[in-house]
N, C-alpha and C positions, 0 to 999 in steps of 0.2 A: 359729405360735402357735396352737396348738390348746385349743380349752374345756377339756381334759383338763388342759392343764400349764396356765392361768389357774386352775384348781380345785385343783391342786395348791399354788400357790403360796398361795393364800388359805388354804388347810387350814393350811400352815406358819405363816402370821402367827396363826390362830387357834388355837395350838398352842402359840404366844409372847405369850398371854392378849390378841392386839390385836384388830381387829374387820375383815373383808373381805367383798366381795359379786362373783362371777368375773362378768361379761359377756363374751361374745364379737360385733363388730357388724364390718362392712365400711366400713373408716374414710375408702373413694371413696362411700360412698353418702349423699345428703347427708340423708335422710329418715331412716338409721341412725342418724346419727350426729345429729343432734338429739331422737329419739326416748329415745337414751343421757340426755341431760341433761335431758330433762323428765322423764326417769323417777326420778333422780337426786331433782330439784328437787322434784318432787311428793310423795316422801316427807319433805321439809322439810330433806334434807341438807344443809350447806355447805359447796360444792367450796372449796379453799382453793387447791389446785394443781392441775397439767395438766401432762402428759408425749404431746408426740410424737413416737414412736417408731415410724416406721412405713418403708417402703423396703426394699428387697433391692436387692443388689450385683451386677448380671447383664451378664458382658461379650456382645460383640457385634463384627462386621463393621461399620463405617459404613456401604458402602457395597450391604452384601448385607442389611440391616436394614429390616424392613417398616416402615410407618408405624405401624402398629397394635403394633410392638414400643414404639416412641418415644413412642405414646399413654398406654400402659401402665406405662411407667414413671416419664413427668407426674403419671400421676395417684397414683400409691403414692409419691412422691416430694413432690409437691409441692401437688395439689390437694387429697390429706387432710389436711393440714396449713392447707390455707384451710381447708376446712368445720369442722374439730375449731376453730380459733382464732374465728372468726364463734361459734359455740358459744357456746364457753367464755367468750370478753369482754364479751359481752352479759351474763353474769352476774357476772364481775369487776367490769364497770362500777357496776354496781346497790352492789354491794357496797361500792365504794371500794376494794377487797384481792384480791388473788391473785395466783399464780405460774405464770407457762405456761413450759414450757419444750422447744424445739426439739432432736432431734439430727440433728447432722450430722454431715460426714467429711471426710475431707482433699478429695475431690471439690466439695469446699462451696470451697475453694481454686483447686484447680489441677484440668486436666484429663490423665487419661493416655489411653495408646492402648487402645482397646476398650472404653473407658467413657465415651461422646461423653453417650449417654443419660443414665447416671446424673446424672454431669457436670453437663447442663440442668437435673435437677430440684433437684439439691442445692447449687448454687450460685445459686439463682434461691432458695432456701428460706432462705439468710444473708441475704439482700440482703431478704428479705420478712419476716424477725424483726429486722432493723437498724429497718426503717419502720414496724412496730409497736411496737416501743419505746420510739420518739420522739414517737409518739402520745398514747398509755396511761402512759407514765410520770409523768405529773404528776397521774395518776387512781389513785394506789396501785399500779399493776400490775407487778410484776415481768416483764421480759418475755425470757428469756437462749437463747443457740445454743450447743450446745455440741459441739464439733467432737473427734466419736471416730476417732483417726489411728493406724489398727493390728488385726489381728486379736481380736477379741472370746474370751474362753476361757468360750465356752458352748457348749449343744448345736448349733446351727444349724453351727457351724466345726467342732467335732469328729466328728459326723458324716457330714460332706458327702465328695464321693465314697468311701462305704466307710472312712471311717478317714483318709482321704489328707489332710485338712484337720485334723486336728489332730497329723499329723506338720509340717506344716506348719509348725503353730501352733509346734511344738516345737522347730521348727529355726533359729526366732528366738532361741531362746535364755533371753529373759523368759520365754514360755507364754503371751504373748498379755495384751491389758486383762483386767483380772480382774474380774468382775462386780461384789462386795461390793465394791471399789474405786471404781468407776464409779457407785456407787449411790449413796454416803457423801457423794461430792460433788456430786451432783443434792442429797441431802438440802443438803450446806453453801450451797447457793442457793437452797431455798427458806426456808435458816433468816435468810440477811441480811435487812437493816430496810434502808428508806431512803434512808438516811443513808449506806451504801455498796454500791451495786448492783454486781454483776458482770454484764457484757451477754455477752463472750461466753468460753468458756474451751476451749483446749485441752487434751485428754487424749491421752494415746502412752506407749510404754514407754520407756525410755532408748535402748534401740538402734535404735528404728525413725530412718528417716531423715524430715526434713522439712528 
């Protein structure tokens, strides 16, 4: 995720007469990432929601795997997702309102072979938006995980090895989660009230297996 396509994306919503402001921060560093939201709050904005979206999918040897791999991907996995929710709820709280919202993967499940790492952060990241939940939820907070089980039809997949990754994508058959699909329903979670929460939801194509 490059400043380039965050600027890009914001030119389109502003394009679609809405309002955006691109930041780019290091969502392991925790001075970053509260710097985000007091910059935020100091112009007098009201965050309403929160998306964390952060991690890459990088296989691995168990046993030929440095520590400093397994570090690395705690921390993109699972420690941005503390710092960014410590953030955010601190001003949720205040507020009485807001929506955070976690994603995960089928690794948030189950674990395969060559993805021992992933695996730890993101099954350690369900179980860590289950106990915020149960917390914040009687304080207005919406607090959901939402478990994306299947190749993504964006650039990050269609570009990866020279093209190989979205033949990939292609030999599933669907084409993969379809972004504006994927978006629609972040939006239908932060549109519910109260009254019926969803905590956590599975996304997949028809044919992927689970």
């Amino acid at each position: 995720r490059t400043f380039q396509k965050i600027e890009a994306v914001a030119a389109q919503i502003h394009a679609n007469a809405g309002e955006a402001v691109a930041f780019r921060l290091d969502a392991e560093d925790i001075h970053q990432v509260q710097a985000l939201f007091d910059t935020i709050t100091s112009q007098n904005e009201r965050i309403t929601a929160v998306i964390h979206n952060v991690g890459g999918n990088i296989p691995s040897i168990f046993l030929r795997s440095p520590l400093s791999f397994f570090t690395q991907m705690w921390q993109s996995t699972f420690l941005s997702a503390y710092l960014v929710s410590q953030s955010c709820l601190k001003i949720f709280k205040d507020q009485n309102h807001g929506t955070l919202i976690f994603t995960g993967a089928s690794a948030s499940l189950r674990g395969k072979p060559f993805f021992a790492a992933f695996t730890m952060g993101k099954s350690a990241l369900r179980t860590y938006a289950l106990n915020l939940a149960q917390i914040y939820k009687s304080q207005g907070i919406h607090i959901a995980h939402v478990i994306i089980d299947g190749m993504v039809d964006g650039d990050r997949v269609n570009k990866a090895l020279f093209g190989l990754g979205r033949l990939a994508r292609l030999t599933r058959g669907t084409g993969g989660l379809n972004i504006d699909a994927i978006a629609e329903n972040y939006w239908m979670l932060y549109q519910q009230t109260p009254q019926l929460w969803t905590h956590e939801l599975d996304l997949r194509p028809y044919q992927e297996k689970f």
